[in-house]
C-alpha positions in Angstrom: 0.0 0.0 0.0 3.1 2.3 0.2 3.1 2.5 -3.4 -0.7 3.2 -3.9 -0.3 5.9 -1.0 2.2 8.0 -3.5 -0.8 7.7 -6.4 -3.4 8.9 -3.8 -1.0 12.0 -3.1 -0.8 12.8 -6.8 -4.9 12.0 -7.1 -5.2 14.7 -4.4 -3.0 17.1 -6.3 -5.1 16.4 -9.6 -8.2 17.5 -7.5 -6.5 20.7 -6.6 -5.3 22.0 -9.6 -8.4 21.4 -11.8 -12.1 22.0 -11.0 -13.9 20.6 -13.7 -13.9 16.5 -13.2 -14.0 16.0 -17.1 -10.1 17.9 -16.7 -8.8 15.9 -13.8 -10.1 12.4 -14.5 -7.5 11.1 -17.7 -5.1 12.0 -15.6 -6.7 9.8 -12.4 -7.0 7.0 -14.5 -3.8 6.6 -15.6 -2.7 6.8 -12.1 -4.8 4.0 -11.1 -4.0 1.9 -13.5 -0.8 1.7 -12.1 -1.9 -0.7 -9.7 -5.1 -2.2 -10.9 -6.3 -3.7 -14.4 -8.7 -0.3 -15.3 -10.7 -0.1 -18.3 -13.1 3.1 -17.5 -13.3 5.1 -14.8 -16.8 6.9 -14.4 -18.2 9.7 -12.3 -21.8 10.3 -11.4 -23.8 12.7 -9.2 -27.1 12.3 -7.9 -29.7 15.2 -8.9 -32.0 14.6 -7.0 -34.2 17.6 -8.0 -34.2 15.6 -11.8 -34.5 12.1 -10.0 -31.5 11.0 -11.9 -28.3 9.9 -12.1 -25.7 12.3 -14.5 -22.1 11.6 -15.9 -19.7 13.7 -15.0 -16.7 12.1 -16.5 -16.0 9.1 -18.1 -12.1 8.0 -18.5 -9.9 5.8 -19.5 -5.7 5.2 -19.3 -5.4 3.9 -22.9 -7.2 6.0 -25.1 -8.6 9.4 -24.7 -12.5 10.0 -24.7 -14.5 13.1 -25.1 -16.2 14.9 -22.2 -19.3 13.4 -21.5 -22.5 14.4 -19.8 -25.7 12.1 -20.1 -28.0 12.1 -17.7 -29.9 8.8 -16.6 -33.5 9.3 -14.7 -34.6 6.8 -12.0 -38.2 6.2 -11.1 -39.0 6.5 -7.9 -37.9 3.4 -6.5 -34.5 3.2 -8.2 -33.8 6.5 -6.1 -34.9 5.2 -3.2 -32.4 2.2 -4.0 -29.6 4.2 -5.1 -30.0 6.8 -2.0 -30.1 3.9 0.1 -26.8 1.7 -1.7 -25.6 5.5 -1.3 -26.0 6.2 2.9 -24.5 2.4 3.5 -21.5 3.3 1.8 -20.7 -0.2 0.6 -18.1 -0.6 -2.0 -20.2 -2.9 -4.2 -18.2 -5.5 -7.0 -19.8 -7.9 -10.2 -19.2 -10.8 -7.3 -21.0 -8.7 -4.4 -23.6 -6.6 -5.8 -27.2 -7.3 -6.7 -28.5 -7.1 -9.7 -30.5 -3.8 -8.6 -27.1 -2.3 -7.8 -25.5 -3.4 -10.8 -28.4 -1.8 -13.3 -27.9 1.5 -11.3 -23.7 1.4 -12.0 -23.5 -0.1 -15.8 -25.2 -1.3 -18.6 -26.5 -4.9 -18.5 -24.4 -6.2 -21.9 -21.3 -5.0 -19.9 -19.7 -8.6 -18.6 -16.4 -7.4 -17.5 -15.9 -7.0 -13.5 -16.5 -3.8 -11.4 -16.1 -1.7 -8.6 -18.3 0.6 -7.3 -18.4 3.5 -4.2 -20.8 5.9 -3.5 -19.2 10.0 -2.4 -20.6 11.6 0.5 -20.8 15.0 1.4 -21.9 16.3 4.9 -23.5 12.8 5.5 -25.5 13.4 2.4 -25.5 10.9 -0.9 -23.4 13.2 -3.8 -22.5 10.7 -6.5 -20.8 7.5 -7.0 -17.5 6.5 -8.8 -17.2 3.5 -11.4 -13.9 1.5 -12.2 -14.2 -1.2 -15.1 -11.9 -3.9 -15.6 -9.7 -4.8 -18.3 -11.5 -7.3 -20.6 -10.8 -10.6 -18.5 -9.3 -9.5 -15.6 -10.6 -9.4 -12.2 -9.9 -6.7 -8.7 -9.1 -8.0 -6.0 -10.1 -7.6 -2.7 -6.9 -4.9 -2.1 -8.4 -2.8 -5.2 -11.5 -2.3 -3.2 -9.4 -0.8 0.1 -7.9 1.4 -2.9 -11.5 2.6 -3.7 -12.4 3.5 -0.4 -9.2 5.4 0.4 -10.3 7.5 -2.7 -13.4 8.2 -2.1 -12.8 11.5 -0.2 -10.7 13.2 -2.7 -12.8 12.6 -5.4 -15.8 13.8 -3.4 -14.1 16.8 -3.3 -13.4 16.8 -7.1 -17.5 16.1 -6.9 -18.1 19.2 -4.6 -15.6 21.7 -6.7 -17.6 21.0 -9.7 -20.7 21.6 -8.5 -19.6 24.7 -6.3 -18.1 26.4 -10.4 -21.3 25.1 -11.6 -23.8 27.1 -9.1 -21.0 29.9 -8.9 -21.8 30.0 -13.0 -25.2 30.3 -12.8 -25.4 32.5 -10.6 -23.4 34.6 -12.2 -26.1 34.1 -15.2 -28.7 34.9 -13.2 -27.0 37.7 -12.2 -26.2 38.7 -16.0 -29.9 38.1 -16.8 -31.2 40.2 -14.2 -28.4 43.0 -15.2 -29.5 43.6 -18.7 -33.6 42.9 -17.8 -32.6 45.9 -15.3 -30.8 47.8 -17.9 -33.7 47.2 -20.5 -36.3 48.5 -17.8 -34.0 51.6 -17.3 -33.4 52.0 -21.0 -29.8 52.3 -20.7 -27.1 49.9 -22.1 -24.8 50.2 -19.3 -25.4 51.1 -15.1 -23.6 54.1 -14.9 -25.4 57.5 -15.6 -25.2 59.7 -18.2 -24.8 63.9 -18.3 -26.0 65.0 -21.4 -24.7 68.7 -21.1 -21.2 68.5 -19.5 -20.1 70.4 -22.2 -22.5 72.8 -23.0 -25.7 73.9 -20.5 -24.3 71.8 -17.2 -20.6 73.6 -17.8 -20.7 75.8 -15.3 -22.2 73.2 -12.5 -19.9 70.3 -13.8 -16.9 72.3 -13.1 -18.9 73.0 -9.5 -18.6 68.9 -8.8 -15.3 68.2 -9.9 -14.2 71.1 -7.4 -16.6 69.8 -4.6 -15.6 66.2 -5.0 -11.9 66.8 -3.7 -13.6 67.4 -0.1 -16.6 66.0 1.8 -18.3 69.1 2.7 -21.8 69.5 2.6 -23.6 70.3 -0.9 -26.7 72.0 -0.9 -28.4 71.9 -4.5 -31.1 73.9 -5.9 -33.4 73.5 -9.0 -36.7 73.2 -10.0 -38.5 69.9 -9.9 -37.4 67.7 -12.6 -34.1 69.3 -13.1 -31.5 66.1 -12.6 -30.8 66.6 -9.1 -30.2 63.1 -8.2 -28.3 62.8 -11.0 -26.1 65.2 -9.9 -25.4 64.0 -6.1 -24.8 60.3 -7.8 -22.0 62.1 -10.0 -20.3 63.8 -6.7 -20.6 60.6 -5.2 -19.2 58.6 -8.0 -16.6 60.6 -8.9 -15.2 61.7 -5.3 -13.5 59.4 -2.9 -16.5 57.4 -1.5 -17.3 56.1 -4.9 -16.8 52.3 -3.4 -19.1 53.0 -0.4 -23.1 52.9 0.0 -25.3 55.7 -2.1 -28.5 56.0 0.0 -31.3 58.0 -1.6 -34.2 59.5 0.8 -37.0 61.9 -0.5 -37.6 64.0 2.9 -41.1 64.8 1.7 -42.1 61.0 1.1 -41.6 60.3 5.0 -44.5 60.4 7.1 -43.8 62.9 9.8 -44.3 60.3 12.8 -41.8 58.1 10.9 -38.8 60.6 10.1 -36.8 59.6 13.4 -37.1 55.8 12.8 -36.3 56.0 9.1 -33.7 58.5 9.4 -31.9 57.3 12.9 -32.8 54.0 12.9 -35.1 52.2 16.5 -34.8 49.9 19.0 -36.9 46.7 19.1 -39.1 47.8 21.2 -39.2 51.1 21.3 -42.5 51.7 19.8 -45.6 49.4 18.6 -44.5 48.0 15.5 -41.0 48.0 16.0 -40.2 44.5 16.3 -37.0 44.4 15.4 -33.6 46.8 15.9 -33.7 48.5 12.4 -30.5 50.9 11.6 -31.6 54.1 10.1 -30.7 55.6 6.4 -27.4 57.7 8.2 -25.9 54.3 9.4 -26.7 52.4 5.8 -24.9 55.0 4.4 -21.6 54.7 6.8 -18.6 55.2 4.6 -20.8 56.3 1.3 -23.2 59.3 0.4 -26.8 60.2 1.8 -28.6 62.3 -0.5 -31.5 63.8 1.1 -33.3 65.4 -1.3 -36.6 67.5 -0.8 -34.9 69.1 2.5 -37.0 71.4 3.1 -39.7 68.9 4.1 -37.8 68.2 7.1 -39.7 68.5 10.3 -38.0 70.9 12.5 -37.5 68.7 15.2 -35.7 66.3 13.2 -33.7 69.3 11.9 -32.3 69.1 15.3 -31.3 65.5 15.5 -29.9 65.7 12.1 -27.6 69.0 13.1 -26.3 66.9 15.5 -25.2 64.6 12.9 -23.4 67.2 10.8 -21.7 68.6 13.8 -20.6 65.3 16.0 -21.1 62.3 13.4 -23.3 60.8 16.2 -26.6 58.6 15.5 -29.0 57.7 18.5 -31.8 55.4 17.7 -34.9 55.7 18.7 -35.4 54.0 22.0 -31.4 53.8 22.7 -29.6 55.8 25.1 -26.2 55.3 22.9 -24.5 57.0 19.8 -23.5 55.3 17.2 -20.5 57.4 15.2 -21.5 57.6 11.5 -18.9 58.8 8.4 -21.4 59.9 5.5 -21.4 62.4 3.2 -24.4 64.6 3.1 -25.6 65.6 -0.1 -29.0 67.3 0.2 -31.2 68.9 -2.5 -34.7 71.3 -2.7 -36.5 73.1 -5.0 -37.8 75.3 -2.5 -35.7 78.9 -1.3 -34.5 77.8 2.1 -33.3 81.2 2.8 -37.2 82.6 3.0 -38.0 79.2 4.9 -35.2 80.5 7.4 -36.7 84.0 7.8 -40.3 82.4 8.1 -38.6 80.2 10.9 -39.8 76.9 8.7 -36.3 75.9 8.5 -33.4 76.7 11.3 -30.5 78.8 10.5 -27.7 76.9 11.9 -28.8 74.1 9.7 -28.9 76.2 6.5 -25.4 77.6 7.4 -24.3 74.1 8.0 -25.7 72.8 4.4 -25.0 75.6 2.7 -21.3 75.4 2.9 -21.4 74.3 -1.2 -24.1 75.2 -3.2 -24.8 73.8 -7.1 -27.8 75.7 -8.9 -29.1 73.6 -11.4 -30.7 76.0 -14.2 -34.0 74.8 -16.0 -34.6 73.3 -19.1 -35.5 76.6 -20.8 -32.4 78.0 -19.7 -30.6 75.4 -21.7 -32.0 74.9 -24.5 -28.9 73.8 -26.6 -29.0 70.4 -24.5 -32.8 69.3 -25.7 -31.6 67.5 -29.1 -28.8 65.7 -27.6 -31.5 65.1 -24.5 -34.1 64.0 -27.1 -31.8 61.7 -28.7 -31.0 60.3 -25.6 -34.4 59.2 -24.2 -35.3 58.4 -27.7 -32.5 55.5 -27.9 -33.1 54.9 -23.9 -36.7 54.1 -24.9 -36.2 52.1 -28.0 -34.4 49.7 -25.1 -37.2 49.7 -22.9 -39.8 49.3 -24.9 -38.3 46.4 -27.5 -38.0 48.8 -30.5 -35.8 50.5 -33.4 -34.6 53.5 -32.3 -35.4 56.7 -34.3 -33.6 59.8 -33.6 -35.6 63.2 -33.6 -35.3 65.1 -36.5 -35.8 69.3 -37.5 -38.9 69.5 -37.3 -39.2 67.3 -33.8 -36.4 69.2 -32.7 -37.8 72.7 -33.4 -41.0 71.5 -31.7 -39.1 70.7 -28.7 -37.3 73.6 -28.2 -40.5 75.7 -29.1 -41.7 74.3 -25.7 -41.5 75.7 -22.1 -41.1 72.5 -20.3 -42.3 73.2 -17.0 -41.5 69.9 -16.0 -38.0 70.1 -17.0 -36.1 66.9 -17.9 -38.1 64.8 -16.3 -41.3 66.2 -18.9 -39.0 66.1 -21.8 -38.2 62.3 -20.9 -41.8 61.4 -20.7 -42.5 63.3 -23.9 -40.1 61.8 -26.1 -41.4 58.1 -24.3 -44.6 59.0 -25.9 -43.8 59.9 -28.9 -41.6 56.7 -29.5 -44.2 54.5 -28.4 -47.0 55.9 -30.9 -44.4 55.9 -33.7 -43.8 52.3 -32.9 -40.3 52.2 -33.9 -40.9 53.8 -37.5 -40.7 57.8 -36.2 -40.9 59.9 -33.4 -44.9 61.2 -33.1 -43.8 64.1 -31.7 -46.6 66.7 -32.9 -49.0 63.8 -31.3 -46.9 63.4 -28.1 -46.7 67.2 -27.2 -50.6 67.4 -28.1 -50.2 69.3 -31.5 -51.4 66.8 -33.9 -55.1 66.8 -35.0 -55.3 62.8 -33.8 -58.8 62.5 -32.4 -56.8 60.9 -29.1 -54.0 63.3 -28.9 -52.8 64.2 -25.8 -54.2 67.6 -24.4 -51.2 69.4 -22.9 -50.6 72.4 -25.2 -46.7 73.8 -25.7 -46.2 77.0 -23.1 -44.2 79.9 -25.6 -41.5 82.0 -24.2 -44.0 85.5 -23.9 -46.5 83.1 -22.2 -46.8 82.8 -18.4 -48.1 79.9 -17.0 -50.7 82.0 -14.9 -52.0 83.2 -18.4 -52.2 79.6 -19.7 -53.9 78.3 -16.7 -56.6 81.2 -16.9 -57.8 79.7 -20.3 -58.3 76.1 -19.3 -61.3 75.0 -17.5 -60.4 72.9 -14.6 -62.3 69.4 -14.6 -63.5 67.1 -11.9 -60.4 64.7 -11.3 -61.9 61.6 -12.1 -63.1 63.2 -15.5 -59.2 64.7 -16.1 -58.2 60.7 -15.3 -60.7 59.6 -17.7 -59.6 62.0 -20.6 -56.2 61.1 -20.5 -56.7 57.4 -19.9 -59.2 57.3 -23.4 -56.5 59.8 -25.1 -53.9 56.8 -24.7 -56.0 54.2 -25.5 -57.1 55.6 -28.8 -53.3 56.0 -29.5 -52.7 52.6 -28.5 -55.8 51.0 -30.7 -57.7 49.9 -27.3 -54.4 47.9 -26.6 -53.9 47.6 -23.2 -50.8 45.9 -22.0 -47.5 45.2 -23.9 -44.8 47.9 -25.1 -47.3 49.4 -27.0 -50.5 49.3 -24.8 -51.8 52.2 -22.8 -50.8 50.9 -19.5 -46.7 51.7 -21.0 -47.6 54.5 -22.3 -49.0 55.8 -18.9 -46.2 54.5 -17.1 -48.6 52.3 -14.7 -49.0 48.7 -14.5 -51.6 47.0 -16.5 -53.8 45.3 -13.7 -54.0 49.3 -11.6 -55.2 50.4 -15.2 -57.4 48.3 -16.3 -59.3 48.7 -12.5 -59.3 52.5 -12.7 -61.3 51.7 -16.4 -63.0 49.8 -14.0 -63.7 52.0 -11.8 -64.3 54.9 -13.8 -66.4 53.0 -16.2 -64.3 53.2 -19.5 -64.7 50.3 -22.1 -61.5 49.6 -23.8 -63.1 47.8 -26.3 -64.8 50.9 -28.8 -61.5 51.9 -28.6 -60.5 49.2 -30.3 -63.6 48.8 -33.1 -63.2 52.5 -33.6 -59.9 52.2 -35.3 -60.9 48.6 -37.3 -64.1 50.7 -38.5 -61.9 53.8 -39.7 
């Protein structure tokens, strides 16, 4: 056995420096057959979520054979059998073994002698390994001790392989999930994109790149719609806390009576419904950024608490008596003019001073009107991803239309605009005229383009202002005559109105609106 414990050592090294079982096994068998009359080597594992038996690796020392991977499947009882054969771990031979052992190890015209030994791992049946004898030879009884001493490295040749094989589908799945997200988003990779670092975001680009060599506070303005988010994710990204945690919390979303727990974390037991400790937003973010954007909507009290955070770095939980020291960047963000709010006592001073160390304004869409074709072109090709079609790229006319609008609603009005129009050009043109409510289309939508020597107050003094259920209804029938009565799919109403397809068609529901004369409408015209 001294010599056979030299071939074990070099077995175990052939585990170790391949993980796939189809690499390692030539190699194995040649080995063995050093000191018994080997034909075939085989290796099986046991899926038990298939009920079958698969092959690994089949090998033999005189010739080379292709990697192989069939798969037998047991009925019930066979399992049962081979789980059984498995969990008494007998090393079974042609001279030992029953016939019902024999049919689950090799094919009935095979005549030639055999050894067989089930692999274990954590007490659990994993597979079993095969050795066929040269044609008229026979093992002998030290061949089977040889089995069993090599049983445990080649059950962790069994458990390497099927540790690369989870490892790849996970990383599939992972894959798969990463470009379904990507399609959702539009995009065709994660990171974000500034359209106008070169042209209408000059000015606040050259702001970040200044801001991003320190971790002071940054306050930024703009309107609603503007990009802010986008632009905290940029200081974050591009500054020295780019590997850390970017936490995202809209101050104005929060319920009032929830601010403290969701901002500072609780205590189990520190207030009905907390069941569990639950560390707030400023520890998640330890080590990254916390954007806190709509600022402004910030309780006063919490103002406080959160004061204490930018001064000290210190978190208390709600229902703790301890601090918990925090490093986060604070990033925070409002549309509204924080220095009135600080006159009219709405927001406190020493906060604003402590905020306002940085600030970025972000100018509106009409203030940068150079940036709407490349902007156009971008959502355009962003939705063509999301909604499975060519892309089209705006043209003159689409892009004098865009610029000839006011866009209250900034980016965020222009991105649902140019959504629109892609969807009802379904992937032949941009309906632009349709999408911005200019086209004569009997379902067009009814916003109307705002001109420069308009003011909004003017507009809104010419429209009548309906009931809200009959504005819901309106725009819900608009879409569906755009989208021919179609209700869910890339080109159904529901995408078009950016909600899912079950809360739509239960507002038409609810509101009593028959999809279907949508549909005959359009097959009669």
């Amino acid at each position: 056995m001294e010599r056979f414990d030299s071939i074990l050592l070099e077995v175990w090294r052939e585990v170790g420096r391949h993980l796939e079982l189809h690499e390692s096994a030539p190699t194995i068998a040649r080995l063995l057959a050093r000191e018994m009359p080997l034909a075939r080597l085989t290796l099986r594992r046991v899926d038990r979520e298939h009920n079958a038996l698969v092959s690994l690796a089949v090998a033999s020392p005189q010739r080379s054979l292709p990697p192989v991977e069939s798969k037998r499947v047991l009925g019930a009882a066979e399992l049962r059998h081979a789980l059984h054969w498995c969990r008494e771990e007998r090393v079974t031979t042609r001279h030992t073994g029953s016939a019902r052992d024999l049919a689950l190890h090799i094919s009935a015209d095979i005549t030639d002698d055999l050894l067989a030994a089930p692999l274990m791992a954590e007490g659990e049946p994993a597979g079993m390994v095969v050795l066929q004898a040269q044609e008229g030879s026979r093992f002998e009884p030290r061949h089977m001790q040889m089995l069993k001493a090599l049983r445990e490295p080649l059950t962790v040749a069994l458990a390497n392989q099927r540790r690369l094989h989870e490892m790849a589908a996970l990383r599939e799945a992972a894959e798969a999930e990463r470009g379904a997200l990507l399609r959702r988003l539009g995009r065709s990779q994660l990171t974000d994109t500034i359209v106008g670092e070169e042209s209408g975001l000059k000015h606040v680009m050259e702001r970040i790149d200044l801001v991003t060599r320190s971790d002071v506070p940054v306050l930024i303005f703009g309107e609603t719609g503007t990009g802010k988010e986008l632009v905290a994710r940029a200081i974050h990204s591009r500054g020295t806390r780019s590997a850390g945690p970017f936490m995202r919390v809209n101050c104005g979303a929060i319920p009032p009576e929830l601010i403290d727990s969701q901002l500072f974390g609780h205590e189990r037991g520190s207030f009905t419904g907390a069941e569990q400790t639950r560390a707030g937003w400023f520890e998640r973010a330890d080590g990254g950024t916390l954007f806190l954007d709509e600022i402004g909507e910030l309780p006063l009290d919490a103002q406080v608490r959160f004061l204490r955070v930018l001064q000290d770095g210190l978190v208390e939980r709600v229902g703790s008596h301890q601090s918990v020291h925090v490093d986060v960047r604070i990033v925070a963000a409002t549309h509204r003019d924080l220095a009135a709010m600080v006159r009219d006592n709405a927001f406190r001073e020493d906060l604003w001073y402590r905020l306002a160390v940085f600030p970025i304004l972000l100018p509106p869409l009409r203030e940068r009107k150079d940036d709407i074709p490349a902007l156009a072109r971008h959502f355009a090709q962003r939705a063509a991803v999301r909604f499975g079609l060519s892309p089209v790229e705006p043209d003159e006319s689409d892009v004098r239309l865009l610029t000839g609008y006011d866009w209250p609603g900034n980016i965020r009005e222009l991105g649902a605009v140019v959504d629109r129009a892609v969807i009802l050009g379904e992937g032949q043109r941009l309906a632009m005229a349709t999408a911005l409510g200019l086209g004569q289309h009997p379902g067009a939508m009814q916003a109307r383009p705002i001109r420069a020597n308009q003011s909004h107050a003017a507009a809104a003094a010419t429209m009548a202002i309906p009931s809200l259920n009959d504005a819901m209804r309106t725009h819900i029938e608009s879409a569906l005559a755009q989208c021919d009565g179609r209700v869910e799919g890339p080109r159904g109403a529901a995408a078009a109105l950016g909600i899912n397809p079950h809360t739509l068609r239960a507002r038409m529901r609810k509101l009593k609106i028959d999809w279907t004369q949508f549909r005959a409408e359009r097959a009669a015209s």
